[in-house]
Rosetta silent file (secondary structure, phi, psi, omega in degrees, C-alpha in Angstrom):
SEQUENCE: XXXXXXXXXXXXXXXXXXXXXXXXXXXXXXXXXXXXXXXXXXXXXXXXXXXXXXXXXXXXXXXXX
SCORE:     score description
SCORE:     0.000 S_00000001
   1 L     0.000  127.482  149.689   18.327   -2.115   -8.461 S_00000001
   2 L   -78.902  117.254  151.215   15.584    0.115   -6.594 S_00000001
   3 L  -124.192  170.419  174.763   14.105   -0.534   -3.560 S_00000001
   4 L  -150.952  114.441  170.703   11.855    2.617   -1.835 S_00000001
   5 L  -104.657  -11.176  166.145   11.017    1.999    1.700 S_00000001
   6 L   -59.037   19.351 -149.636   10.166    5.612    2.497 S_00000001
   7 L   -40.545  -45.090 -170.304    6.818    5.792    0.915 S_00000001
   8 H   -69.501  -78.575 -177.811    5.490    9.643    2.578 S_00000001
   9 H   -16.485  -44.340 -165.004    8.865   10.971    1.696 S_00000001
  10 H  -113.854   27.715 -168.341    9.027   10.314   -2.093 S_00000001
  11 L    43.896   38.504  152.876    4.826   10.970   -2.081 S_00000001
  12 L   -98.790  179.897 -177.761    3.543    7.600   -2.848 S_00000001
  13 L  -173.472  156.496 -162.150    0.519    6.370   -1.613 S_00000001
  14 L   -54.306  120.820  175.847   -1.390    3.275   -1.855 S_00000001
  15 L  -123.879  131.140  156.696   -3.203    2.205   -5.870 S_00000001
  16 L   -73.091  109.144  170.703   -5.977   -0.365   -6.137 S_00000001
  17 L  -105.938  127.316 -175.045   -5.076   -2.720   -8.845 S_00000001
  18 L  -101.985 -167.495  177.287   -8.068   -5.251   -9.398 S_00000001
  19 L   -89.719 -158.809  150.413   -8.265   -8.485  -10.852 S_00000001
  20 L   -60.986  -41.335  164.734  -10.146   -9.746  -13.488 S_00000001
  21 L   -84.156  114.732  165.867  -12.834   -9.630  -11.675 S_00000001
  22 L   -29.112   97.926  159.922  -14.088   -6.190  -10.183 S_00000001
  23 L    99.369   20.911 -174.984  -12.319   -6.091   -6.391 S_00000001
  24 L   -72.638  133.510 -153.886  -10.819   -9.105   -6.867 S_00000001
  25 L  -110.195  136.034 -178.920   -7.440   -9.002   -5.000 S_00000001
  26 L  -107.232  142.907  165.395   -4.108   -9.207   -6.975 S_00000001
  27 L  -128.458  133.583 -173.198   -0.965  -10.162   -5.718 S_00000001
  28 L  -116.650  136.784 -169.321    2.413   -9.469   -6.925 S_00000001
  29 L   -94.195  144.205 -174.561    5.335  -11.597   -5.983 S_00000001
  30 L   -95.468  143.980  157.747    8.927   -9.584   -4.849 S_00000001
  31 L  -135.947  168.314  177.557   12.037  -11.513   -6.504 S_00000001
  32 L  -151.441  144.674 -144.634   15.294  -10.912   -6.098 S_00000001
  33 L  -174.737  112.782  162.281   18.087  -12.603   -8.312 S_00000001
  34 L  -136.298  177.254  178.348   22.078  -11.785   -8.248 S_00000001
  35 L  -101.591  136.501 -140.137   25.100  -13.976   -9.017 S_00000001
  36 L   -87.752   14.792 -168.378   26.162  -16.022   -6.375 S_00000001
  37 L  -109.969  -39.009 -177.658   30.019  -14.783   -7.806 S_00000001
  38 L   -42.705   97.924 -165.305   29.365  -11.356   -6.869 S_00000001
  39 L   -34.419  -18.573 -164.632   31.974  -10.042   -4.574 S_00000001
  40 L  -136.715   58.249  166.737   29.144   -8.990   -2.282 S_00000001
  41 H   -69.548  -21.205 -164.888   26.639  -11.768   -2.639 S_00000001
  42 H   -89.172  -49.310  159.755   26.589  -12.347    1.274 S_00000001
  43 H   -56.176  -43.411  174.507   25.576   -8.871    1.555 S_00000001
  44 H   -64.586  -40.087  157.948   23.259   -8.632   -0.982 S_00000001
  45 H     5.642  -77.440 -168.266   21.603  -11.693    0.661 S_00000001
  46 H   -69.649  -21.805 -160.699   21.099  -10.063    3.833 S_00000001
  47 H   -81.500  -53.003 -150.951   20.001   -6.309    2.314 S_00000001
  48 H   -82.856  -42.694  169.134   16.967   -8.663    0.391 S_00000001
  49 H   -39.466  -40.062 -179.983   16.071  -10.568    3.969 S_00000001
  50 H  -105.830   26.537  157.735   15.391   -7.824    5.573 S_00000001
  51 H   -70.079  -27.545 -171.960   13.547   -6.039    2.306 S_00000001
  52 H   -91.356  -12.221  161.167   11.274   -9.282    3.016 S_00000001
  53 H   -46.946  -66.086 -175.038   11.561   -8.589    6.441 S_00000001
  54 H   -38.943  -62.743 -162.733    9.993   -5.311    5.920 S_00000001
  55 H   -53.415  -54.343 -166.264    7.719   -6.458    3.557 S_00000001
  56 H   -69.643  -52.596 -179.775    6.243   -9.225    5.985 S_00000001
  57 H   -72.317  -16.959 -178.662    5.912   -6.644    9.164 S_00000001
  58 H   -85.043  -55.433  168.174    4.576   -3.826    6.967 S_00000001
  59 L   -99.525   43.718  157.288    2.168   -5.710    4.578 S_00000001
  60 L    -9.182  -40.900  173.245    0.522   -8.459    7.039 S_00000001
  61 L   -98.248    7.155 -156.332   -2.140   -9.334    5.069 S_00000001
  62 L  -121.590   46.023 -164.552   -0.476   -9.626    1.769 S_00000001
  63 L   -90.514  158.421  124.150    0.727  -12.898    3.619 S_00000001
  64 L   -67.112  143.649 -168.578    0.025  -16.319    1.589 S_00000001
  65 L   -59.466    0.000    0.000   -2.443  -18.349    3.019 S_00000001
């Protein structure tokens, strides 16, 4: 598992990915999938709530409608 919340740090920066259509806006869905057996399912839980946490105050607009 990866996650990189640090973007300036590891030099990323922001790529337009179109559609099919020229400017067409794409969306990519986050999943997250462990075994519910895992000694430290209760943690991983919470570490992906607030990745979506993140996700929702950082990328506003990438909300569904």
């Amino acid at each position: 598992m990866a996650i990189v919340t640090d973007e300036p740090q590891f030099g990323l920066h922001p790529m337009v990915i179109t559609g099919p259509a020229p400017g067409e806006r794409v969306d990519l869905p986050l999943f997250a999938l462990w075994s519910a057996t895992h000694y430290a399912a209760e943690l991983i839980g919470q570490c992906v709530a607030e990745v979506r946490d993140f996700c929702v105050r950082t990328f506003p607009d990438a909300l569904p409608a």
